[in-house]
KOLTORBA-936443 format. One record per residue: y, z, x of N, C-alpha, C, CB in turn; residue in three letters. Coordinates in steps of 0.2 Angstrom, whole numbers, padded with zeros to 4 digits, always signed. Glycine has a CB too. Example, Ala and Ser with C-alpha at 12.3 -4.5 7.8 and 13.67 -1.06 7.14 Angstrom:
# KOLTORBA-936443
-0028+0039+0066-0022+0039+0062-0016+0039+0066-0022+0045+0057ALA -0011+0035+0064-0005+0036+0068+0000+0039+0064-0003+0029+0070SER 
This chain:
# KOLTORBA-936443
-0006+0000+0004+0000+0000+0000+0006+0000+0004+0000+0006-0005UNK +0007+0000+0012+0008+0003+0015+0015-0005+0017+0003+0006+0018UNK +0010-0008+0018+0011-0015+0018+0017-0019+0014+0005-0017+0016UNK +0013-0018+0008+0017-0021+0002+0025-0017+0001+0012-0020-0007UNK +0026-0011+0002+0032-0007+0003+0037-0014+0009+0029+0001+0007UNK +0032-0014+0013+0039-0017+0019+0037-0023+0016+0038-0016+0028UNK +0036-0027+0014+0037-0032+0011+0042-0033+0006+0033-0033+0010UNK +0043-0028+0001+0049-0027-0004+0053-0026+0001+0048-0023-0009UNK +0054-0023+0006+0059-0021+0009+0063-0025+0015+0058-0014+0010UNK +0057-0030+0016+0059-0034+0019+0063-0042+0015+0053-0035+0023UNK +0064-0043+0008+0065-0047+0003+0073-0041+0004+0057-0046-0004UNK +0078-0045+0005+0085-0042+0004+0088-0048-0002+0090-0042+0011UNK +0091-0044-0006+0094-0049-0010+0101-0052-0007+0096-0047-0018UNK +0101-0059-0008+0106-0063-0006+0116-0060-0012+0100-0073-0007UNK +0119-0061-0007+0127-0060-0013+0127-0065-0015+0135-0060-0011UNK +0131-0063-0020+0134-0071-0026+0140-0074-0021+0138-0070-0037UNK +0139-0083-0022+0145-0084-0020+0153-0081-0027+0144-0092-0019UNK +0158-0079-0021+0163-0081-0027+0166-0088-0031+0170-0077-0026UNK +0167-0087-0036+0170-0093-0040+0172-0097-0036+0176-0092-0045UNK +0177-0096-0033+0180-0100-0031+0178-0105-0024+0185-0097-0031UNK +0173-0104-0021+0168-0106-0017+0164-0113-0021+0164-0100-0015UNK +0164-0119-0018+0161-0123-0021+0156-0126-0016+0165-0128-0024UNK +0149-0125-0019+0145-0127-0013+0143-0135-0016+0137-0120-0012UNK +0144-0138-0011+0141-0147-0015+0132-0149-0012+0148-0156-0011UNK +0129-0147-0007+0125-0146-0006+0121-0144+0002+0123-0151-0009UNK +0113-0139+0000+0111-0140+0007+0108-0141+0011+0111-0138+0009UNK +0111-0139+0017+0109-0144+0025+0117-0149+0024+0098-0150+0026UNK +0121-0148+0021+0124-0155+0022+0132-0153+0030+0128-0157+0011UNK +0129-0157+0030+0135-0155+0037+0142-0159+0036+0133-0156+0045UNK +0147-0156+0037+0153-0159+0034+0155-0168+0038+0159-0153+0035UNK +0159-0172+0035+0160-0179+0038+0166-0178+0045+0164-0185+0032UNK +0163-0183+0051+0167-0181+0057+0174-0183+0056+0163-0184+0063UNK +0178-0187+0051+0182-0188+0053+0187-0186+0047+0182-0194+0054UNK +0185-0180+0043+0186-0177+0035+0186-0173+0036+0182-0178+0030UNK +0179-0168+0040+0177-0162+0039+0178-0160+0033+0179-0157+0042UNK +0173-0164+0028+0176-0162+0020+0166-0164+0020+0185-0169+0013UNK +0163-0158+0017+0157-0161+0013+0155-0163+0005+0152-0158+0015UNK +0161-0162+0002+0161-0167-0004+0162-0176+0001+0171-0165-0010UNK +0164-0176+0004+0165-0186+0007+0159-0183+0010+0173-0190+0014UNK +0154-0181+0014+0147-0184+0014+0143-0183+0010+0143-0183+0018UNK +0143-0178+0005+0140-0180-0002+0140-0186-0006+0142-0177-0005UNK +0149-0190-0005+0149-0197-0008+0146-0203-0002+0157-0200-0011UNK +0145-0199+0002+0144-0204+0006+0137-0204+0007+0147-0204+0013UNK +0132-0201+0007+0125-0200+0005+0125-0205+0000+0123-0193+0002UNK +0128-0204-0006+0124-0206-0013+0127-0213-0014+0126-0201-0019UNK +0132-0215-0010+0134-0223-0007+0129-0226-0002+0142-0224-0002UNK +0124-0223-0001+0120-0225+0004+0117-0227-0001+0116-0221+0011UNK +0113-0236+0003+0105-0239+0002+0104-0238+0007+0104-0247+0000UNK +0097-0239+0006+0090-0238+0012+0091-0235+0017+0088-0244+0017UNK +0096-0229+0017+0095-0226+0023+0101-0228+0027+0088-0226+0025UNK +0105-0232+0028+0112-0235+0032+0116-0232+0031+0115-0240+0031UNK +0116-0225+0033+0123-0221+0034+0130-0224+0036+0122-0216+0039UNK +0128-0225+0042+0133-0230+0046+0139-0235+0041+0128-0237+0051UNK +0136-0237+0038+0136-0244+0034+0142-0241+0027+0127-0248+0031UNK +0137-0237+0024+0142-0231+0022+0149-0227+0023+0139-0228+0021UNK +0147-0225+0029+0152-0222+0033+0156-0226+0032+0152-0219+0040UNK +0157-0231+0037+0162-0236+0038+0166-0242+0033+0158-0239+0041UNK +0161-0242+0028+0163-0244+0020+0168-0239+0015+0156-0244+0017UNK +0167-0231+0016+0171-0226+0016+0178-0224+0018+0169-0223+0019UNK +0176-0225+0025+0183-0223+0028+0187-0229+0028+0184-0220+0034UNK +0186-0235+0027+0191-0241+0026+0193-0243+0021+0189-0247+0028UNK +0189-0238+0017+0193-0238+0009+0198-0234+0010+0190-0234+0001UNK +0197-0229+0013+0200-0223+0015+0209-0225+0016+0196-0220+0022UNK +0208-0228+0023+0214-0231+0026+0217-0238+0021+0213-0234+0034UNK +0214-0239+0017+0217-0245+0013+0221-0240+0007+0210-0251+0010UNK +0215-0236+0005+0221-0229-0001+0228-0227+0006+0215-0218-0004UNK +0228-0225+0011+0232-0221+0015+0238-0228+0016+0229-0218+0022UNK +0237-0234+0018+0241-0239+0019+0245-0241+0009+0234-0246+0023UNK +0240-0239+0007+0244-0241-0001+0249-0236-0005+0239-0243-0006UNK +0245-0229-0004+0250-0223-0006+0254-0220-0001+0247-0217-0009UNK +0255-0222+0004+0256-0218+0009+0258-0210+0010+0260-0220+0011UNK +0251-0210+0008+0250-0201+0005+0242-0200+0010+0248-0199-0008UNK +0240-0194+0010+0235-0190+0010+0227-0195+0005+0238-0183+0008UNK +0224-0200+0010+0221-0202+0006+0213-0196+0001+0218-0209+0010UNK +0212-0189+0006+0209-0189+0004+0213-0181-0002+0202-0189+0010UNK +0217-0181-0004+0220-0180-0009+0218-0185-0013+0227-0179-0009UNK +0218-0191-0013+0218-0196-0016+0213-0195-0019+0218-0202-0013UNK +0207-0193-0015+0199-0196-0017+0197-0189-0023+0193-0196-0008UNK +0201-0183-0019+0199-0175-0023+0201-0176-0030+0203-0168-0020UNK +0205-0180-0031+0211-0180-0037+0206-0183-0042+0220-0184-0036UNK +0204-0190-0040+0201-0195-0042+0194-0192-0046+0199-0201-0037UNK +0191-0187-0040+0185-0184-0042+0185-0180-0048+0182-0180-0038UNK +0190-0176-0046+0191-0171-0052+0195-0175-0059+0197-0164-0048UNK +0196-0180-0059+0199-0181-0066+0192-0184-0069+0206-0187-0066UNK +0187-0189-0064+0182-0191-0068+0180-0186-0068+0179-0196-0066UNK +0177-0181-0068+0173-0177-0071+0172-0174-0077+0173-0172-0068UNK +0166-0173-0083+0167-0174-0089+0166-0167-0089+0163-0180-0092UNK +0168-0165-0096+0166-0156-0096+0161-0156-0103+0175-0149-0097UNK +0158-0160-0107+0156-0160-0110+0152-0167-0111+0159-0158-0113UNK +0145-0166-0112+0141-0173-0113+0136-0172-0119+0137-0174-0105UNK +0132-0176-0120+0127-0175-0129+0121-0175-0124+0127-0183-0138UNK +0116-0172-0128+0108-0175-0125+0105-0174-0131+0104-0170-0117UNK +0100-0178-0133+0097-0178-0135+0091-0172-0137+0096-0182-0131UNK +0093-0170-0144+0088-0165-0145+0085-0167-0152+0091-0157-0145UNK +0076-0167-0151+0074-0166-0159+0072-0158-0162+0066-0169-0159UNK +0075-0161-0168+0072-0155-0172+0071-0156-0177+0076-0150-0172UNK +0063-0157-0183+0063-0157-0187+0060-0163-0188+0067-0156-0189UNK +0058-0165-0182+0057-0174-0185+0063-0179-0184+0056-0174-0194UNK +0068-0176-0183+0076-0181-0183+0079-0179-0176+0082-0179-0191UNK +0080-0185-0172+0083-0185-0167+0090-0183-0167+0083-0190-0165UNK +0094-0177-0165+0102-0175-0165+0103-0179-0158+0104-0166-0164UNK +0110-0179-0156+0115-0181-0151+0120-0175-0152+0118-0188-0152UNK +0117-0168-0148+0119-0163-0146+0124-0162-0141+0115-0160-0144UNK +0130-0160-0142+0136-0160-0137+0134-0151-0133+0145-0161-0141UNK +0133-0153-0125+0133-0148-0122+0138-0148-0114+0126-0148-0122UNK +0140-0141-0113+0144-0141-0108+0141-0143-0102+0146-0135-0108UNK +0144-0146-0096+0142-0149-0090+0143-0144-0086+0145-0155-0089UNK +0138-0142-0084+0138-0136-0077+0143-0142-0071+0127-0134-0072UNK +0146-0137-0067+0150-0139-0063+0147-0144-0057+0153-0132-0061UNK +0140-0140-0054+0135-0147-0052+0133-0154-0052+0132-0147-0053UNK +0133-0153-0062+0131-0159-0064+0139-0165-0066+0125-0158-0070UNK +0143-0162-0066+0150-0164-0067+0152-0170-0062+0154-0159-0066UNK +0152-0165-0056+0151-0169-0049+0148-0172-0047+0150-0166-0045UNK +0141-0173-0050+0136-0178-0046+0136-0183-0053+0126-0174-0044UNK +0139-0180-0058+0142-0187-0064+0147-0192-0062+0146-0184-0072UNK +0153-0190-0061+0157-0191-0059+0157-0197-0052+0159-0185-0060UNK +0152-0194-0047+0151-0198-0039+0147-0206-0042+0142-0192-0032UNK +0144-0205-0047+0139-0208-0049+0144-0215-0054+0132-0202-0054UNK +0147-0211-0058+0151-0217-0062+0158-0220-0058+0153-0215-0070UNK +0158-0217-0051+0165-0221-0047+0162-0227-0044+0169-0215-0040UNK +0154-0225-0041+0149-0228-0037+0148-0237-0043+0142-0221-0036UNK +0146-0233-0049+0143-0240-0054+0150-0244-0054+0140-0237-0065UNK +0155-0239-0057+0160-0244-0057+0164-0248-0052+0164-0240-0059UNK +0163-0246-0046+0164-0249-0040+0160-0256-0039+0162-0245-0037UNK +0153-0254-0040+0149-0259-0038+0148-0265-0044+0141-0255-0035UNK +0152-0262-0052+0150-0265-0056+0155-0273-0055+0150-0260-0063UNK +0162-0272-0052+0168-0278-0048+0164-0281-0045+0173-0275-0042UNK +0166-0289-0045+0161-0291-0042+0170-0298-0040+0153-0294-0047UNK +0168-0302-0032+0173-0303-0030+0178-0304-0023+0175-0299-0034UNK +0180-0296-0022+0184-0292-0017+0178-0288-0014+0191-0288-0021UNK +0178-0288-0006+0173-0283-0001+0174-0276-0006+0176-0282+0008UNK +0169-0272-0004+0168-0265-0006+0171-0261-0003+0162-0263-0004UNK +0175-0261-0001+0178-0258+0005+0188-0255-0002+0178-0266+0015UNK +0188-0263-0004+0194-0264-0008+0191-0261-0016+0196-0273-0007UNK +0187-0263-0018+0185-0263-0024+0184-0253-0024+0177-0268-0025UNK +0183-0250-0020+0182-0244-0019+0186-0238-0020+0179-0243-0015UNK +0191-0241-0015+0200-0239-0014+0202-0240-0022+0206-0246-0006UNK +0202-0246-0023+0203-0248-0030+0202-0242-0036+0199-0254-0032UNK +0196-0240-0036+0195-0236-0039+0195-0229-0040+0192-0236-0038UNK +0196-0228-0033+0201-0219-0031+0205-0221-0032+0202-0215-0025UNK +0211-0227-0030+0217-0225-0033+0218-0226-0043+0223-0230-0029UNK +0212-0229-0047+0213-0229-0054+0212-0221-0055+0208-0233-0058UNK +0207-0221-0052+0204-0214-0059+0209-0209-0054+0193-0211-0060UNK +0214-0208-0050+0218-0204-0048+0225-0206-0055+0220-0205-0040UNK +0226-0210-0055+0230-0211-0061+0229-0210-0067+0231-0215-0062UNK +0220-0210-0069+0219-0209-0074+0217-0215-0082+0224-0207-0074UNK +0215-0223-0074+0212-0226-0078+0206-0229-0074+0218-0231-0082UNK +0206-0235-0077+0198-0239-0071+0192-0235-0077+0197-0232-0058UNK +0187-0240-0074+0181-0240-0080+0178-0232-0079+0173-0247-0078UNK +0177-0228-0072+0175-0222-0072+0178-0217-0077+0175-0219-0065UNK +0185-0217-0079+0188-0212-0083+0186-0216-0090+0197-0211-0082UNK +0187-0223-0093+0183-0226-0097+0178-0222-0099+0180-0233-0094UNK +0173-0223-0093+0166-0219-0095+0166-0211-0097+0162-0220-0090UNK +0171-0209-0096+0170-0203-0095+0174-0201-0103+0174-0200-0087UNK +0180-0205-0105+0183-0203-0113+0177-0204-0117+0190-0207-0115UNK +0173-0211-0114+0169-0213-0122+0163-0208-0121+0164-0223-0122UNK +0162-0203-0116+0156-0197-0116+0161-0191-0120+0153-0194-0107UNK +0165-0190-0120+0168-0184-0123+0169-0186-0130+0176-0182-0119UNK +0172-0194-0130+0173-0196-0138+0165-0195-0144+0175-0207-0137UNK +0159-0195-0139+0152-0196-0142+0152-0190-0143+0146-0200-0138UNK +0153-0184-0139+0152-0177-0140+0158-0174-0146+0152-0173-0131UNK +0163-0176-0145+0169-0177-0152+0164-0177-0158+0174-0187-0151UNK +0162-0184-0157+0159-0185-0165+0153-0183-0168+0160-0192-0167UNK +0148-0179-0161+0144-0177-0164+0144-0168-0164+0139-0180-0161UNK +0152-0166-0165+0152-0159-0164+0148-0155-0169+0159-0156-0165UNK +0146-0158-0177+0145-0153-0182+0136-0153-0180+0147-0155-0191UNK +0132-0154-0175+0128-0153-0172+0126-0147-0167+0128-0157-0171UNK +0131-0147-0165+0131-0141-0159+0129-0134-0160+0138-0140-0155UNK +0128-0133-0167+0123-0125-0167+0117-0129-0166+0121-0119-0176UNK +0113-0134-0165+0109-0138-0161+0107-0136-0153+0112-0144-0161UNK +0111-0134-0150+0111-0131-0143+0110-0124-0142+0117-0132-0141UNK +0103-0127-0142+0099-0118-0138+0095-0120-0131+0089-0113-0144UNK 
């Protein structure tokens, strides 16, 4: 029994982070020319096949093409963009009864973020035309204003959770 004792007492509980700490994911180590790891988080999820490089470099020349066109801080640019596309409400799909609902539920702050990387990314790649590099910049500088297809997508997700409010005692 002697055993199992140090074993519980080898088991320390970990602290909570505070609020205001935003962890985006781990092992990830921040970008060399940013030190921001929200930008290698987009830059991960901008990778095919494993071409970091390719990504990186596709990145930060958006980067300097937002810096050359606002002549601001581009990666304000990029934070602003993220945080406007982020949705705070989305529906999923629940049965109950035999009849399919379209349940409006709140978006953990996780999945906001990896919504939001995801419809800058479609909308980006959905331009067809102008290099990636332009079409991307393009993009952070819309949804920093507040338009471009990512914020599109993101009013017609809140508008669907709008009209399926009288559902939501649906959400257990």
């Amino acid at each position: 029994m002697a055993f199992m004792r140090k074993k519980r007492e080898e088991r320390k509980e970990v602290p909570a982070l505070p609020e205001h700490i935003r962890v985006t994911g781990r092992g990830l180590k921040p970008d060399p020319r940013f030190n921001d790891l929200l930008v290698t988080k987009f830059i991960n999820c901008m990778m095919y096949s494993g071409q970091r490089g390719k990504s990186q470099n596709l990145f930060y020349e958006a980067m300097d093409i937002v810096q050359k066109r606002t002549n601001g801080s581009p990666l304000e640019v990029f934070h602003a963009a993220l945080d406007n596309v982020k949705p705070m409400v989305e529906v999923k799909s629940r049965r109950v009864g035999g009849a399919t609902w379209q349940v409006p539920i709140e978006v953990s702050r996780k999945r906001a973020q990896s919504l939001a990387i995801r419809w800058i990314l479609e909308a980006t790649r959905g331009k067809k035309g102008r290099p990636m590099a332009e079409r991307l910049a393009g993009e952070f500088m819309d949804a920093q204003k507040k338009e471009g297809a990512a914020i599109t997508k993101r009013e017609n997700t809140h508008k669907m959770a709008e009209a399926n409010k009288a559902f939501s005692h649906f959400a257990f």
